[in-house]
N, C-alpha and C positions, 0 to 999 in steps of 0.2 A: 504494500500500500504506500503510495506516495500522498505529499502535500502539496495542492497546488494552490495558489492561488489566480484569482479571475481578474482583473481590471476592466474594467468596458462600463462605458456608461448608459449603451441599452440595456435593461435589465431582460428581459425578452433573452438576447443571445448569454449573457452571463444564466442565467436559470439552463438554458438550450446544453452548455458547455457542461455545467454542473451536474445536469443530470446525463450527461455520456458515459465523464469520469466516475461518477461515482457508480453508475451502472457495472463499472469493469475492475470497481473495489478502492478505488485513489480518494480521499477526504478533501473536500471542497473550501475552500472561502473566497465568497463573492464581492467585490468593493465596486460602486459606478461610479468611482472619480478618481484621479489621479491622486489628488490631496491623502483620500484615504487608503488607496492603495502603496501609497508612502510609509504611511504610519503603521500597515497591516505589515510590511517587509522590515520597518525596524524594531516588531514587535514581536512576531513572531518567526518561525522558522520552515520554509518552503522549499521542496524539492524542483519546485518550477510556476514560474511566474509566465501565466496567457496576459500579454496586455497588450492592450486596441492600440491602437496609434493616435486615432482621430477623435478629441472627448474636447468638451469645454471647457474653460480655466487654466487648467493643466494638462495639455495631452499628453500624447503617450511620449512624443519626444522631450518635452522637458522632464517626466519621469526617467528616461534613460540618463537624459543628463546628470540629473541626479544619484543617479543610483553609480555610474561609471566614476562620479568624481566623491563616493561616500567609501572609506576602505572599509568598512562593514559591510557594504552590499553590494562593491563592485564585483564579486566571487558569484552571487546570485545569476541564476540560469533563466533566462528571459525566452519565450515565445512571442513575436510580432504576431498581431493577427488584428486586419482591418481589411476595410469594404473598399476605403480608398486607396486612390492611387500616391504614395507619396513621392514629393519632387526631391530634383534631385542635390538639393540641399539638404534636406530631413535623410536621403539616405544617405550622404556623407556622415551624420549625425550616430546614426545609426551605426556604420562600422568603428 
């Protein structure tokens, strides 16, 4: 059983994702903002982070930012997953 957590601010696809993993045994938590998917990664401990890219306030790229320049969470294992297309500055960002 793994830990993952959700980021996405439709709650629609975070419930969608949740109920996959946890169908095939993996422990779920769901956040629909970056802010709190922030605070869920420096609180608790996650075998794998799904985060959208595209949210309001804080998308998914300034959460990467964050998380790449935190030495506590830059080790965290990230999944990108979003609807958009991102440019090719966010995916500079990204690598």
């Amino acid at each position: 059983m793994k830990n993952v957590l959700i980021i996405d601010d439709n709650k629609d696809i975070t419930e969608l994702y949740k109920t996959i993993l946890e169908s095939a045994g993996h422990k779920c938590i769901t956040v629909n903002d970056g802010k709190g998917g922030l605070e869920a990664l420096q609180t608790k401990s996650f075998d794998l982070t799904l985060l959208d890219l595209a949210m309001p306030d804080m998308s998914g790229i300034d959460v990467l930012d964050i998380i790449k320049n935190d030495p506590n969470l830059k080790s965290s294992r990230i999944l990108i997953i979003t609807a958009s297309s991102p440019t090719d500055a966010e995916m500079e960002k990204i690598r």
